[in-house]
Every structure is written in structure tokens, then in C-alpha cells.
N, C-alpha and C positions, 0 to 999 in steps of 0.2 A: 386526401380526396376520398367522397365515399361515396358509392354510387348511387347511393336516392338520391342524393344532389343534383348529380350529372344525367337522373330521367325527371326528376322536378326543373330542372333547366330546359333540358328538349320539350317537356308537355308547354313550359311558360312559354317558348317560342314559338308553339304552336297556338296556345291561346291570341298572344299577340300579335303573331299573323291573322289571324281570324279576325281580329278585332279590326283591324284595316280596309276589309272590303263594305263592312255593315257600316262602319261608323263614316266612312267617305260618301258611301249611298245615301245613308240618311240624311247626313249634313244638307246632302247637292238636291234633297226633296226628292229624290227616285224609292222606286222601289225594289227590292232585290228578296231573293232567296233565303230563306232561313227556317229553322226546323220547326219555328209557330206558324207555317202556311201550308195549302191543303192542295195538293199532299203535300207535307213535310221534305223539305231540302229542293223540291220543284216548283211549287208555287208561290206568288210573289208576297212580300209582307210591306206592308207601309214602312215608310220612311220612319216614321216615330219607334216603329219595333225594332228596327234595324237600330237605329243609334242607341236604344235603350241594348239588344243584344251586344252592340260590338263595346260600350263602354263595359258590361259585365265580364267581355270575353278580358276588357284592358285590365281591370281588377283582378282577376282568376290572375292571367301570364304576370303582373307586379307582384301578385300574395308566391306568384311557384319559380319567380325568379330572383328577389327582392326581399323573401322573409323567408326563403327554407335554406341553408346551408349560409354561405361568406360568399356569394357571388363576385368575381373578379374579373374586370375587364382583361386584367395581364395576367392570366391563369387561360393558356388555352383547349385547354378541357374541357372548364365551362361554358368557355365560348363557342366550341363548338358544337359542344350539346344542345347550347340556346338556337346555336343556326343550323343544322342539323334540324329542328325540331319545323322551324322557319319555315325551312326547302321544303319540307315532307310535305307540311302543311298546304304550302304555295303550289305545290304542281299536282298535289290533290286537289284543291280547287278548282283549278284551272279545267283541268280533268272534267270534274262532275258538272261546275257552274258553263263551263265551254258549252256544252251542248245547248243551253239555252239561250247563249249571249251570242256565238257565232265563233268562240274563241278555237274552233276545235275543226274550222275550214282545212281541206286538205292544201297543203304548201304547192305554190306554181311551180311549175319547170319550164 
């Protein structure tokens, strides 16, 4: 095991997480956040930018999971790397894109 591997694994996780929210917006014709709107990571971008960013983001996580090291589904190091990489990505989103979407309401009691 050698460790570029196992952070080219968590960066692919995070590209491929990435790639999930642009390319579902795009698809469904909405518009969403991405770092070619103004300002950059706040305002909205078309639907065409989005699909075009989220399939580049799908490309980058297949080239950093897919062609760097022997990625192994039964090798849990690498798998954790990849999800590890995932999480980070997904509750940073959530995080930053909340503020805009409503995702980041405070929880009822």
C-alpha cells in the first residue's frame, strides 16, 4: 500500500461526490451553484454548466481512482480513502450550498 494512492483515492471520492449534485441539477434543467457564477460558489449557473462541470468533476474521481495505484473494492484502505474522501466532500456541501437551498434550517424540538 502506498500513500499517494490512498489520498488519489479520498481526492476521487471527493471529485465524485462533486460530480452528483451538478450533473442531477443539470440533468432535471435547474440551476445550481458552481465556481463559473458570480460570485463564484454563490450564484447560480445554468443547467448546461452544471452537467458540463459535474461530468469533468466524474472524469477527474475515474482518472484519481481508476488509473492511479490498483484500486480494490476488498482492500479496505482504499475504500476507505474513497469514502472518507465522499463524507468530507458531502457535509462540506451541505455546509456551504445549505445556506442557499434552506438545507441548514435549525432542527425543531
Amino acid at each position: 500500500m502506498v500513500w499517494p494512492h490512498l489520498l488519489s483515492y479520498f481526492f476521487g471520492g471527493a471529485f465524485l461526490a462533486n460530480a452528483v449534485p451538478h450533473l442531477v441539477s443539470g440533468m432535471m434543467g435547474r440551476p445550481f451553484q458552481s465556481p463559473f457564477a458570480k460570485p463564484p460558489g454563490q450564484g447560480l449557473s445554468s443547467s448546461t454548466v452544471n452537467v458540463l462541470w459535474g461530468f469533468f468533476n466524474l472524469v477527474v474521481g475515474y482518472l484519481l481512482v481508476c488509473r492511479v495505484g490498483d484500486f480494490d473494492l476488498k482492500h479496505t484502505p482504499d475504500v476507505a480513502a474513497l469514502g472518507l474522501g465522499t463524507l468530507v466532500l458531502s457535509l462540506v456541501g451541505a455546509r456551504q450550498f445549505g445556506r442557499f437551498n434552506g438545507g441548514n434550517a435549525p432542527e425543531q424540538s
